[in-house]
C-alpha positions in Angstrom: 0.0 0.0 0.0 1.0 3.3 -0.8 0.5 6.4 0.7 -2.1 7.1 4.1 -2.7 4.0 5.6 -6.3 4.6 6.6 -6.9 1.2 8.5 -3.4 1.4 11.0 -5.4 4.9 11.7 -8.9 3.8 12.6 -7.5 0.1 14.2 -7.3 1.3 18.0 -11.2 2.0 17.5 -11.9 -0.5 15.1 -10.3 -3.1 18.2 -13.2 -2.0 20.2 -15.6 -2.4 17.9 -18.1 -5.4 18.4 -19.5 -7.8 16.0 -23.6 -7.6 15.8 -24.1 -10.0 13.4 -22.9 -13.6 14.8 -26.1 -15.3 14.8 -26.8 -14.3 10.9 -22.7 -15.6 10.2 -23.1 -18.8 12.1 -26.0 -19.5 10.2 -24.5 -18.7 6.6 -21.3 -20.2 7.4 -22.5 -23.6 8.6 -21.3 -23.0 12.0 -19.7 -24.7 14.4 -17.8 -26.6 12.4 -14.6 -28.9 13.0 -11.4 -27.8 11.2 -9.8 -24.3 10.2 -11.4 -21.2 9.4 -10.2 -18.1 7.3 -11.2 -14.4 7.7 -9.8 -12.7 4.9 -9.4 -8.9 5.6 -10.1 -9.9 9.2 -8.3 -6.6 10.4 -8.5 -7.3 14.7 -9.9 -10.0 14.4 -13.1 -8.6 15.6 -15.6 -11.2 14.1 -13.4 -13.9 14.3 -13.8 -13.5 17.6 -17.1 -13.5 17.8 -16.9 -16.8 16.4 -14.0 -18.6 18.1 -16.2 -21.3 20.1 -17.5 -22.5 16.8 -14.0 -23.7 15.1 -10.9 -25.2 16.1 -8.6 -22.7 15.0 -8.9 -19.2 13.3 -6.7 -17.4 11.1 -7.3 -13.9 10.1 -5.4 -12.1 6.7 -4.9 -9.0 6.8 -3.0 -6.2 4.4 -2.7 -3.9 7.3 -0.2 -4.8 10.4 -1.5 -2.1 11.7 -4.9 -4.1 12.1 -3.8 -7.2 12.8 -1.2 -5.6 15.6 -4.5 -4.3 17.3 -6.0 -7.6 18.1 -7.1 -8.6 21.6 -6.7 -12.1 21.1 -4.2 -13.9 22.0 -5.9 -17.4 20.0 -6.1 -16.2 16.4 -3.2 -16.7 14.2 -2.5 -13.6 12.1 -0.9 -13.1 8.8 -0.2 -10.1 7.0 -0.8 -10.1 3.0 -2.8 -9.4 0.6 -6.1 -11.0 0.0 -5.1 -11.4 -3.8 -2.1 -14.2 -2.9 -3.0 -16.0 0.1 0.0 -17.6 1.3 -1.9 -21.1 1.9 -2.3 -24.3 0.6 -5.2 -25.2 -1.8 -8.1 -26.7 0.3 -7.2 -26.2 3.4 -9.6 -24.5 5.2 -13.3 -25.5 6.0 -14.5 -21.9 5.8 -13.4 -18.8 4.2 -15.4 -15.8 5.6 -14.9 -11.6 4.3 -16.9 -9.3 6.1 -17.1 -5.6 5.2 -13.8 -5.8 3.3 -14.6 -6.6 -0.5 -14.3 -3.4 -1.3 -11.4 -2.4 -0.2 -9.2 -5.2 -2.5 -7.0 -3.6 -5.3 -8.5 -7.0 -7.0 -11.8 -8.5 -6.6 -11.3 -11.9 -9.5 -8.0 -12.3 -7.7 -9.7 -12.3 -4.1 -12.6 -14.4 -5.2 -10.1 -17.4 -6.6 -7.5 -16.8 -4.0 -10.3 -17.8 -1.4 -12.2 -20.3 -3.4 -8.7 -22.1 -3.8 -8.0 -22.5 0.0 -11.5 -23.5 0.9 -11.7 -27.8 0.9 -14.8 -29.0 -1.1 -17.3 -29.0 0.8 -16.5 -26.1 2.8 -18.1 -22.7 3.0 -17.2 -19.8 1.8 -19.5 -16.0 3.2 -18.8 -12.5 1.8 -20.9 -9.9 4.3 -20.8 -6.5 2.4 -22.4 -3.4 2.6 -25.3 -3.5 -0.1 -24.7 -0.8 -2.4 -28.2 -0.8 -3.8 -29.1 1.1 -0.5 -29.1 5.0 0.2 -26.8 4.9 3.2 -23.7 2.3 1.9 -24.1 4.9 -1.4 -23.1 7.6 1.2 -20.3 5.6 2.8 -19.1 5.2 -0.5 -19.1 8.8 -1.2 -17.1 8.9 2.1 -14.8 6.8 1.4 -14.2 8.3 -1.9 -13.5 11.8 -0.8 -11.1 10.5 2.0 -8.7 8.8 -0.8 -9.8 5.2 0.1 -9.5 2.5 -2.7 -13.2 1.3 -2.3 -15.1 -0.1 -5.0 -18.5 -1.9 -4.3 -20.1 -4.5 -5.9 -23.7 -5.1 -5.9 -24.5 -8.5 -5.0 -24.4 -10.2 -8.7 -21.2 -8.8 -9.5 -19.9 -10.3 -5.9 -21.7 -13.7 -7.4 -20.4 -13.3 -11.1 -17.0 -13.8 -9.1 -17.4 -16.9 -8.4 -17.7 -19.1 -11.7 -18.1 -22.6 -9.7 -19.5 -23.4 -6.9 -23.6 -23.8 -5.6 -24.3 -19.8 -4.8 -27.0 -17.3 -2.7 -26.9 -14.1 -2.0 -29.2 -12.5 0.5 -29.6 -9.1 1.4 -31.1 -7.6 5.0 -30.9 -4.2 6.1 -28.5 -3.1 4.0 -26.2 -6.1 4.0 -25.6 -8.4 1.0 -24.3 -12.0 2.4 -23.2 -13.9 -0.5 -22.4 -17.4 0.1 -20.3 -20.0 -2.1 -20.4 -24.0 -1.0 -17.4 -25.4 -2.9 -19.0 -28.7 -3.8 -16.9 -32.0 -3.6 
């Protein structure tokens, strides 16, 4: 990354942020499940920590170190990268989760095969994004926009037209799209 890095910035608050939506993610990813979860652009680890007790282990990826330096958990594995070149082997996690960070990738093809790759068949894959179609997110875009941040939305068929395999829904409730891929076997 070049230039302000916005997320370092806002990672002290974003660390004391909670995660509201942990029923509607347990349900879309499958949860609990046995094995590994992923949370790419998982920043603090905020809503993998919400969801800890449901998986054995938890790794969040993160461009930022800034982000991932903030986390108050001592129990998630971190690693610093971008989303575009996961540094993992193919299938080998049982879920692959993104929430509210979509639209923040320099590359959204690369993101959406760099996370199909590492999820095992059979696994789970949920992209929580703020739905553009509605009023408010088209203001946080502006936002973003106007303070210099990379973001690009997708509406929730482009997120889908990402994914060329795979059994897919989208759903979209109060202005959140959850997309979710099942990497069949």
């Amino acid at each position: 990354m070049t230039g302000f890095d916005h997320f370092s910035a806002i990672a002290p608050i974003y660390a004391r942020a909670a995660y509201s939506k942990k029923d509607a993610m347990r349900e879309a990813a499958s949860l609990p499940v046995q094995g590994r979860l992923l949370d790419v652009g998982g920043g603090t680890g905020r809503v993998a920590s919400a969801l800890r007790e449901y998986v054995d282990e938890i790794v969040v990826a993160d461009v930022s170190f800034g982000m991932l330096a903030h986390s108050p958990r001592a129990d998630l594995a971190a690693v610093c990268g971008a989303s575009e070149s996961l540094p993992f082997a193919d299938d080998f996690f049982e879920r692959v989760i993104m929430v509210d960070a979509l639209h923040h990738v320099v590359d959204h093809t690369h993101t959406a095969r760099e996370m199909f790759r590492v999820l095992k068949p059979g696994g789970v894959l949920v992209i929580e994004e703020p739905d553009i179609r509605a009023f408010g997110v088209k203001l946080i875009a502006l936002a973003e926009k106007l303070l210099l941040m990379r973001s690009h939305f997708l509406a929730p068929d482009g997120i889908m037209k990402l994914f060329d395999r795979g059994e897919k829904e989208a759903r979209s409730v109060d202005g959140t799209v959850w997309v979710i891929v099942k990497k069949l076997f």
